[in-house]
C-alpha positions, 0 to 999 in steps of 0.5 A: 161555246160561242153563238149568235143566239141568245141563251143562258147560261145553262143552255149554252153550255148544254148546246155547246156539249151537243155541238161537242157530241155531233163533231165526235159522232162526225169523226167516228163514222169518218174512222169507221170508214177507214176500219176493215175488221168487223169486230172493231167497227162493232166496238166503234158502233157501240161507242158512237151509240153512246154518244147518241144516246148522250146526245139524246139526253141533252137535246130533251134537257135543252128542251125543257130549258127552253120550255123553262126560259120561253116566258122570259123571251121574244116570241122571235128569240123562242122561235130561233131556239126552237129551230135550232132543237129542231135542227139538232134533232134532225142532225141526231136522226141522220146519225141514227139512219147512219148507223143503221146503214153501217148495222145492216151492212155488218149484220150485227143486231146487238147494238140497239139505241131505239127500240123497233118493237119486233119490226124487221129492220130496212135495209140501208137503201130503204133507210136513205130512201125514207130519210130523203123523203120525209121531211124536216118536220116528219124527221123531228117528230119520228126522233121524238116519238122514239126518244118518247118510246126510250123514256118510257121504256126508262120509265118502266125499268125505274118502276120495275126497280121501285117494286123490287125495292119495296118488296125488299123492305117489306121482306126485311120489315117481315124478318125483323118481325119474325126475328124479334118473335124468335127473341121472344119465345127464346127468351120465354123458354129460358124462363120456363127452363129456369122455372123447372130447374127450381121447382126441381130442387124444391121438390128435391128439398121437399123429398129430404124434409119427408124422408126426415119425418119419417125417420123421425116418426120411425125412431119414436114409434120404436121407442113408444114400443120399447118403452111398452115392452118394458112396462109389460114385462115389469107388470108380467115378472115383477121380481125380474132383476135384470129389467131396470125400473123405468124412471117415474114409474113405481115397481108394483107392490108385493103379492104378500102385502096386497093380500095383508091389505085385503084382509084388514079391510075385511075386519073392518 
């Protein structure tokens, strides 16, 4: 958009969309005079309501532009971008006072731009009053300490968010940890489960390997006793026909004999 004072690039085109804003801001409280119904004026309010705060918006953009660019020029060029915000700014807060007029006379509270702390609203004769009264540079500081109030009420919402996100990190960090922990002791338990299996099984073995040892003890000790029985038996009744000779262990000698031996050994 085209003008007689010296801007940049940036903010002309910034001063351009708010000259756009106020040309819409104008046409919609023009239909919102035609409009009977009350729901559609509240539907149009809330639409110009945007508007306003897009407005908003830009007028702060265009002042730290300004504020950005102030060394580059004439203290003569800052001075007339100065009143031109200035003037800006006044043209927002009339729209701001029209649209209280139009809230009171519809009686609708939810629509809000600016934020009155819990102060009951004027009524429209007090808004016009007031607006008539206070002058140009009143009305431009009021604007900027309300938009200052929004910015800081931004502010807290942006720090409200940033809590929340950092305690969502640190609920996830913590659950990561307590999540790797669990892996851990999952992992632990499978090792002692499998411990236990093979401890099982080798005390299984060692149970077989005694069981063995003792049939194997058993079988001999009858055969040391069988092996007894016999040599006893033999010694008891040597003529016994029935018992076989064990191998390696000569019949004992006849009664007769030993005798015979006897006494011959007595002639001597």
């Amino acid at each position: 958009m085209a003008t007689d004072l010296p801007m940049t690039q940036q903010l002309e085109q910034i001063h351009g969309e708010i000259k756009d804003h106020f040309r819409a801001l104008a046409n919609g409280f023009q239909r919102l005079d035609k409009i009977k119904d009350s729901s559609r004026q509240s539907k149009q309010l809330e639409e110009l309501t945007g508007k306003m705060r897009e407005c908003k918006r830009l007028i702060k953009e265009f002042d730290r532009e300004l504020k950005d660019e102030e060394g580059k020029n004439p203290p003569e060029v800052n001075k007339r971008l100065n009143d031109e915000k200035q003037s800006m700014i006044k043209e927002l807060n009339s729209y701001v006072a029209l649209r209280k007029t139009y809230m009171n006379t519809l009686g609708n509270k939810k629509l809000e731009l600016f934020d009155t702390g819990g102060v009951s609203e004027p009524t429209a004769e007090e808004n016009v009053q007031m607006a008539s009264a206070m002058s140009n540079q009143e009305l431009i500081n009021a604007g900027m300490k309300t938009m200052d109030e929004t910015d800081q009420a931004i502010e807290r919402s942006k720090q409200v968010v940033h809590q929340t996100i950092e305690v969502g990190t640190q609920t996830a960090t913590t659950l990561k940890g307590q999540t790797d922990q669990m892996g851990r002791i999952v992992n632990e338990l499978d090792t002692i489960q499998f411990s236990l299996k093979k401890a099982s099984q080798l005390v299984k073995e060692i149970g077989r390997q005694v069981a063995t040892d003792k049939c194997i003890m058993l079988f001999l000790f009858l055969i040391v006793c069988g092996v007894v029985a016999i040599i006893v038996v033999k010694i008891v009744h040597p003529n016994n026909k029935d018992i076989r000779d064990i191998p390696g262990l000569a019949p004992p000698a006849p009664p007769s004999r030993r005798l015979l031996s006897i006494r011959t050994l007595e002639h001597f």
